[in-house]
C-alpha positions as CSV (number, residue, x, y, z in Angstrom):
1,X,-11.1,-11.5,-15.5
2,X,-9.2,-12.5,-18.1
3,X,-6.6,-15.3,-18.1
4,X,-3.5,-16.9,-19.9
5,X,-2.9,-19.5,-22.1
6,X,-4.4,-22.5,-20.2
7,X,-6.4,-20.5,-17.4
8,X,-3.4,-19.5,-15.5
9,X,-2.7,-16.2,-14.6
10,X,1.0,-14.3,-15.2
11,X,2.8,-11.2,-14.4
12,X,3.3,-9.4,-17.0
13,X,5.3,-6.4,-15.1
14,X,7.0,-5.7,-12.2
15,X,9.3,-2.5,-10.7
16,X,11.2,-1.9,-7.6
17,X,12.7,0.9,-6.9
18,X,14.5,0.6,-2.5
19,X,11.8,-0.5,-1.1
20,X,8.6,0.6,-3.1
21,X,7.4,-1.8,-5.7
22,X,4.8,-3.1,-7.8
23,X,3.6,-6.6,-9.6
24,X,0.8,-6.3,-12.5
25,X,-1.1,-9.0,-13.8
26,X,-2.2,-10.5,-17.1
27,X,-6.1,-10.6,-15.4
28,X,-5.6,-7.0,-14.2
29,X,-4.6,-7.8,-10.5
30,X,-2.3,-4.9,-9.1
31,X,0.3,-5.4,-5.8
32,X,2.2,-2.6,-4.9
33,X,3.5,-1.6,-1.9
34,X,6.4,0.0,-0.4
35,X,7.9,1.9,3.3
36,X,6.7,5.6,4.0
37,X,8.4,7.9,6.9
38,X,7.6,9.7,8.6
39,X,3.9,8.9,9.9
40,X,2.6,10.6,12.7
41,X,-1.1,12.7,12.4
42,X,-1.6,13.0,9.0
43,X,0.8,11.1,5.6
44,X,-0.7,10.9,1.8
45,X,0.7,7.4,0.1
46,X,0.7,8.2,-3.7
47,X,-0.1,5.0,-5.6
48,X,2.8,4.0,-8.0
49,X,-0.3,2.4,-10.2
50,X,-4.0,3.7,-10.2
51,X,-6.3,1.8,-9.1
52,X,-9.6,0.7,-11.0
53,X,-11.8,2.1,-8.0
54,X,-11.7,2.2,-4.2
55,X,-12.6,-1.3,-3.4
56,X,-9.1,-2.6,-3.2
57,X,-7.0,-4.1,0.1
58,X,-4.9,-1.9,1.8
59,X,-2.7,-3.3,4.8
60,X,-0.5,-0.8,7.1
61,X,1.9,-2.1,9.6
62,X,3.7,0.4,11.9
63,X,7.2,-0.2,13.0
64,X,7.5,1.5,16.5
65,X,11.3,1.8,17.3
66,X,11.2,2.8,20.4
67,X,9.5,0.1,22.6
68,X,8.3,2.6,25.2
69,X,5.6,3.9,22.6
70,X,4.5,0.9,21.4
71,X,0.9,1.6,21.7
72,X,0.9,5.3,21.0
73,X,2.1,4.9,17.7
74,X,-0.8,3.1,16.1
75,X,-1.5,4.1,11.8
76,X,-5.1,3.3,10.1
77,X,-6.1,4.3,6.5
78,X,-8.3,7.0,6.7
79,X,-9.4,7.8,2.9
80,X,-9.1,5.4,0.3
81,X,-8.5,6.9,-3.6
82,X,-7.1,5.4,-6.9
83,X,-4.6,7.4,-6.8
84,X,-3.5,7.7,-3.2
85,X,-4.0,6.3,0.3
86,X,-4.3,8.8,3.1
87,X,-3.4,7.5,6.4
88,X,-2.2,8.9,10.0
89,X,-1.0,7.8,13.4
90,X,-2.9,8.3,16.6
91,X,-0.4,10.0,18.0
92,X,2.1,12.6,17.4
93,X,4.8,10.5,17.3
94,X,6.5,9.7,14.1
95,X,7.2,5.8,12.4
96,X,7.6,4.4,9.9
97,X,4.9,2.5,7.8
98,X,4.9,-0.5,5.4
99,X,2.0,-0.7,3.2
100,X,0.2,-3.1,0.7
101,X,-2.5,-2.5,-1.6
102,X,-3.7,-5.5,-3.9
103,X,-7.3,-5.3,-6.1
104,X,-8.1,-4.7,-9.9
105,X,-5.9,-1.6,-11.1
106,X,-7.4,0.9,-14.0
């Protein structure tokens, strides 16, 4: 990876747009991340910047508002792309997701 003057790594861009966003770094390092809704068997997350390949972290964290369904309303990544992160709920119940992806974008 490449650094900055000194050894130090830098952003060198960031958006935000509500509650998506993204961070790039001078060494190549992506975070993006942002809120998708609904989830419930099946949801595609499009990538707001591609990926270099598919071995990248990717964190999901379902807010269940109603209490009552707390454990019928659990998300997990099912394909990993570049591009896009397909996920879906064990359950037909719809909530709302907040995801993270870090790793080396393209």
């Amino acid at each position: 990876m490449r650094r900055g003057s000194g050894g130090i790594d830098f952003i060198t861009e960031t958006w935000r747009s509500g509650e998506s966003w993204y961070r790039k770094w001078d060494s190549g390092w992506v975070e993006q991340g942002g809120v998708v809704f609904p989830v419930s068997t099946d949801a595609t997350i499009n990538l707001f910047v591609t990926m270099a390949n598919t071995n990248y972290s990717a964190i999901m964290i379902p807010l269940i508002k109603d209490q009552t369904n707390s454990g019928r309303g659990a998300s997990r990544i099912r394909q990993r792309l570049t591009t896009q992160l397909r996920v879906g709920g064990e359950s037909h119940i719809d909530h709302t997701v907040i995801w993270q992806v870090t790793g080396l974008g393209a």
